[in-house]
N, C-alpha and C positions, 0 to 999 in steps of 0.2 A: 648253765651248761658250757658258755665257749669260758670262762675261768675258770671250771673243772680241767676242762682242753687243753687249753694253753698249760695251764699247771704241770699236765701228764704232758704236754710236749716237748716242757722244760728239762724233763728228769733226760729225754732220750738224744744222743750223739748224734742218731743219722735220720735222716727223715726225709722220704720221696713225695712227690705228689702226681697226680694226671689232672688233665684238664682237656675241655673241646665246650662247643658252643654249642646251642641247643635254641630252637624258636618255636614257638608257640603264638598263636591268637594275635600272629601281628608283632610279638616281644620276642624281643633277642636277651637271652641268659649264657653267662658264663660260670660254666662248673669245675669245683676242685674237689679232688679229693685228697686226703694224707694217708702213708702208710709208713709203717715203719716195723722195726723187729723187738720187740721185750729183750733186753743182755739178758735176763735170768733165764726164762722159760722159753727162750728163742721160738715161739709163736707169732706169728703175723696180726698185727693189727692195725684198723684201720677208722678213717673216722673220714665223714664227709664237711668239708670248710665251708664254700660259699656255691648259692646258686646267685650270681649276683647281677643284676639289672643291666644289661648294654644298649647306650642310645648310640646312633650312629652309626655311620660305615665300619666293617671289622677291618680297620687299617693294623699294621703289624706294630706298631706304636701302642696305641691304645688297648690294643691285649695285653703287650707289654708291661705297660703302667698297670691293666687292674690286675694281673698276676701279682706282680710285686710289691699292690697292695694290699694284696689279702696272704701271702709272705710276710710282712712286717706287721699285720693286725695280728698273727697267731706267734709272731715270736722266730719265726723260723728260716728266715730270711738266708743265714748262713750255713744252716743244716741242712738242706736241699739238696740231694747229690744229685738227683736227677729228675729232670718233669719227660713225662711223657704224653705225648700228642698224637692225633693224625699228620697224616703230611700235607696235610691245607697249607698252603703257599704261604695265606698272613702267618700263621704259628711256624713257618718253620723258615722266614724272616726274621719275625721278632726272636727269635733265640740265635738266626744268625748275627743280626744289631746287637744284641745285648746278652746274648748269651758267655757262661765263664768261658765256653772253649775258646772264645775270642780272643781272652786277654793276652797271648802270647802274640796272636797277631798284631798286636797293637804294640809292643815293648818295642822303642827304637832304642839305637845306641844313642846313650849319651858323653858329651865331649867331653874333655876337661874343661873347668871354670874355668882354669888361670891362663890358659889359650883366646879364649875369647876374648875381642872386642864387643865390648857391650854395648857402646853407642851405634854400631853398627844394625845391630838385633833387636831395638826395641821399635814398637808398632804401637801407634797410637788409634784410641776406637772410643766411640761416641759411651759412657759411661751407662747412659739410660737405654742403649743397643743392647748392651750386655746385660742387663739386669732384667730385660724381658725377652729377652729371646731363652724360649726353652730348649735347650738340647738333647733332652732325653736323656743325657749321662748318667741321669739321678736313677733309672732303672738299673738292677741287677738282678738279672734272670741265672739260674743254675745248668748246668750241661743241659744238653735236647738229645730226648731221646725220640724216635719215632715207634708209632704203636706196630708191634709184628704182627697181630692179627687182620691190622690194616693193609697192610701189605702184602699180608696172605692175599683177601681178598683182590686185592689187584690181581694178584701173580694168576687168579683163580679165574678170572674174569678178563681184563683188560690182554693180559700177556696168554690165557690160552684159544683166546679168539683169534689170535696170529699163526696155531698151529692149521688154520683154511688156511694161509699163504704157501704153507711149505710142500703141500702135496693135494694134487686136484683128486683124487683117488677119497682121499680123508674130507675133502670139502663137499664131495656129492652124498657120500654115505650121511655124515653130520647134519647136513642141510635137511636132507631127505626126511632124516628119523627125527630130528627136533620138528621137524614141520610136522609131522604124524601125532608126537606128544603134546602139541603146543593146540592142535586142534580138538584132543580129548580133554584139555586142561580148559581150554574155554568153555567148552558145551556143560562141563561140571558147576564151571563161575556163574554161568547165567541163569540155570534154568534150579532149583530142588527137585524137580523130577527124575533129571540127570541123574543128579546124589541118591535119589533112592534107587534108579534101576544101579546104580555102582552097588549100593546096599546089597539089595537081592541079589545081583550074582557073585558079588567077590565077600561080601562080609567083611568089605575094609572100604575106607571111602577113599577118594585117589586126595591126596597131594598137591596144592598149586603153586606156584614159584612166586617169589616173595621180591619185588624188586628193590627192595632194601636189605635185603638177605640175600649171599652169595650164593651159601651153602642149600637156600632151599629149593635151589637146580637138584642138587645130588641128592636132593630127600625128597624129592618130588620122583623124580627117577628110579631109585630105591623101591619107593612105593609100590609102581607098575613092577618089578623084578620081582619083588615080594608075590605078588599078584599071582602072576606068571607062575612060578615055583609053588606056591601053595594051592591053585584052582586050578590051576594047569593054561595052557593056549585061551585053548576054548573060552574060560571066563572072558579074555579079555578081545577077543574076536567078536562074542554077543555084543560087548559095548561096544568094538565099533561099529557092529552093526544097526546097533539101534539109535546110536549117535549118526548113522550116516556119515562116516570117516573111513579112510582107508586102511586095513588090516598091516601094522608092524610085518615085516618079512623077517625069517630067520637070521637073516646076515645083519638086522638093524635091531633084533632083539641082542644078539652076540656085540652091536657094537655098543649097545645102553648096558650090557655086562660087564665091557673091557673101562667104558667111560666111568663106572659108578668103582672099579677095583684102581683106578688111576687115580680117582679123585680123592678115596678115602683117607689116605697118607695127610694130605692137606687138609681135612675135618679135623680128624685128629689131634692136628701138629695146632690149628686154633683152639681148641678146644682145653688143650692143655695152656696153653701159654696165657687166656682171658682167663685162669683162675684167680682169682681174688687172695685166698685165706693160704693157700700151699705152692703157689710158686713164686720163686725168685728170678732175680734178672740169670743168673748162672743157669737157669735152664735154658736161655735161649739159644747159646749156639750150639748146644747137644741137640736138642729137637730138632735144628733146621738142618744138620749136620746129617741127624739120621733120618730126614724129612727126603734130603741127597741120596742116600743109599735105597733108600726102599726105592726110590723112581729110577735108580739105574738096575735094580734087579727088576721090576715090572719093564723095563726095555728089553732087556732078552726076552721075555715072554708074551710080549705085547701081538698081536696080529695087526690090529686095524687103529689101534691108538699109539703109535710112538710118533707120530707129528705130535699130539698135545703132548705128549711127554718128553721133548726134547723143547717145545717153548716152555713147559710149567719152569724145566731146568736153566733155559736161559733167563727168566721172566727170575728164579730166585737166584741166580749169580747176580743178576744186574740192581736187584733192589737188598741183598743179602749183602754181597761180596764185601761192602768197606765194614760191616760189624764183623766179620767173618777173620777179620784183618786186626782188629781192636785187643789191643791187649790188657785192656779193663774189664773187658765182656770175658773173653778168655781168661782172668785171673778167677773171677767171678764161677764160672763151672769148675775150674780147678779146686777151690775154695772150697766147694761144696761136699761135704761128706759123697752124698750119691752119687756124684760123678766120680769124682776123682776112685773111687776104690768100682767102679767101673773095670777098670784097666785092667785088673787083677784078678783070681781066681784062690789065693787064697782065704782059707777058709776062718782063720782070726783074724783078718783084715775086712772080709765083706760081713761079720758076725756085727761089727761095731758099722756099720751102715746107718749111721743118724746123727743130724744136728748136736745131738748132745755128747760127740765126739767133738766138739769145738771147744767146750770146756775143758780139756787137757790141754789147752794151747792159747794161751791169751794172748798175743800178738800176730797169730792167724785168725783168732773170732772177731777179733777188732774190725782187721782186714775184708775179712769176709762180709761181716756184717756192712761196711760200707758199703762194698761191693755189689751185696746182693737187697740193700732194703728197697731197691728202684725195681718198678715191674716191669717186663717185656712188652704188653699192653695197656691198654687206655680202657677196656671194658670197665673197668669200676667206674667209671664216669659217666660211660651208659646208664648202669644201673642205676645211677643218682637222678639222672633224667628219665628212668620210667616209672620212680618213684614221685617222680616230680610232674609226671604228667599222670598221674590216678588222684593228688593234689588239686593241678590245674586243669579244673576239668572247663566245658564248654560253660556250666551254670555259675562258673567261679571265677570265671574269664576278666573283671573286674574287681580281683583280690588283690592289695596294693602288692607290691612287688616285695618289699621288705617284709611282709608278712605273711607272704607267699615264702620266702626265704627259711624263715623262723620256723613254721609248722615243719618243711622239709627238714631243716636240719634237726630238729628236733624228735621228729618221724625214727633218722636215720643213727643218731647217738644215742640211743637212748642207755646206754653202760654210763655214760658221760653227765647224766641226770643225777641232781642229790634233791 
């Protein structure tokens, strides 16, 4: 299977990967995965590399090296336009130490030879100093991209919990109502009784917030509006009354409405960008761009939510703004059939609306396809590690790691099988 791989990875010019860390049972695994574009059929494909064994601290060294080792096990060391990651501090060291965008940083001016004195400039060093001391030069990692869906999640979480600071008015209402929700969401967690009286009167069961998932605030929220809207009040007055909780008030149901229509824009905008098979890096700053405009139109209309909609906006200039600025990202949407005739309104220009308008142009599909074979997210990487943990299960917990490896990738290639 990996010399079927390797084979297919040879024929192709551009080729991206992701990667992030993943623990289990005590063991730390490092996952990659590859993508890249078909020139013919301009179709996404993708193939998973290594779940591979990490002993040790996650220093940004040591990622380093096993990325670049499992780069040069598949051949593609210098086809890598871009890796994408979380913004975990060690990965987004190791691609500042050794990443390509570095190399300019590093080009000094050099003198003229026939200027120099040379007995002046030479430095004497113990021969056996140098021959073990490692430097880590030997790494070479490809540009660093950071994952946008990751970011979202910040912007979602960390950056709209800042909108309590900005107005005491939005900090009591919020408090109040997440205290109200956060207290029906328990009595559901704890009891199946709970769950059946939600049964009985709502015919839906409520939603509980996922502390590893951003989004399962505004699908847990949802839920209850759903609730609301199809049973009416009343449905959800019984539960609190049989939970023994305090009754949602109009102005805290109206603010879990304005909260769940603010938020949706940023569901959305992840949702699209952790695709796998259909999107390219050029979708990114169209999404976040028009990610910008829906939240300055829901601020004209906003009642009781433009604090969070004035930090969601700060929180994505601040973690946006320097791709926003990139004009590889930017060539990249341009590049793109779907954007680019975007712009226009005529009607033989948006008719040809598809990738296979790149074949009229062999010096833009080149381009583009560079451009676009890197993803905006790191999702794919997840999915290799939830594949990886229905694998490693509790009863399997002592499966050697490289064999643990094998079944995974093997699971996950299976086009790649003869």
């Amino acid at each position: 299977m990996k010399m079927t791989l390797v084979a297919a990875l040879d024929k192709v010019k551009f080729v991206a990967t992701t990667t992030d860390c993943w623990s289990a049972h005590q063991k730390s695994y490092l996952g990659v995965t590859c993508h890249w574009i078909e020139e013919e059929s301009l179709e996404r494909r993708s193939a998973a590399l290594a779940c591979k064994r990490l002993r040790g601290s996650h220093t940004f060294d040591m990622l380093a090296g096993a990325l670049d080792d499992i780069h040069c096990q598949y051949k593609i060391r210098g086809k890598v336009v871009r890796t994408t990651t979380d913004s975990g501090s060690n990965f987004v060291k190791a691609f500042h130490m050794f990443g390509a965008q570095n190399d300019a940083d590093e080009v000094e001016d050099e003198a003229d030879p026939e200027t120099l004195d040379l007995t002046d400039h030479i430095d004497y060093h113990e021969a056996s100093a140098i021959l073990d001391e490692d430097s880590g030069l030997e790494y070479q990692l490809p540009p660093h991209q950071r994952c946008a869906c990751h970011l979202l999640n910040l912007d979602a979480t960390t950056d709209a919990a800042l909108a309590e600071s900005m107005n005491d008015t939005y900090k009591r209402l919020s408090r109040a109502t997440f205290a109200k929700c956060q207290a029906i969401w328990n009595k559901t967690g704890r009891s199946h009784l709970a769950n059946e009286v939600v049964e009985d009167k709502c015919e839906l069961q409520i939603i509980r917030p996922n502390a590893t998932r951003w989004n399962s605030t505004y699908l847990a929220i949802e839920r209850i509006i759903r609730i609301i809207d199809e049973k009416g009040e009343d449905a959800i007055r019984s539960i609190c009354e049989e939970f023994k909780v305090k009754m949602l008030s109009p102005a805290e149901v109206a603010f879990l409405r304005e909260y769940c229509t603010t938020m949706k824009p940023l569901v959305k905008a992840s949702n699209i960008l952790q695709s796998e098979s259909t999107s390219f890096m050029g979708w990114l700053l169209p999404v976040i761009q028009q990610l910008l405009s829906k939240l300055s139109r829901l601020e004209t209309s906003s009642k009781t939510c433009v604090p969070l909609i004035r930090a969601l906006q700060n929180g994505l200039q601040k973690r946006f703004g320097a791709m926003m600025e990139d004009p590889e990202l930017a060539a990249a949407a341009v590049l793109l059939p779907k954007f680019k005739t975007s712009w226009t309104d005529r009607a033989d220009v948006t008719e040809a609306d598809t990738m296979e308008l790149l074949h009229s142009f062999s010096a833009i599909k080149n381009l583009s396809l560079k451009l676009n074979t890197a993803l905006p997210a790191s999702a794919a990487c997840e999915r290799l590690f939830s594949c990886a943990g229905l694998l490693f299960t509790a009863k399997r917990s002592r499966i050697a790691s490289v064999n643990l490896e094998n079944q995974l990738l093997l699971k996950l290639n299976k086009r790649f099988r003869k």
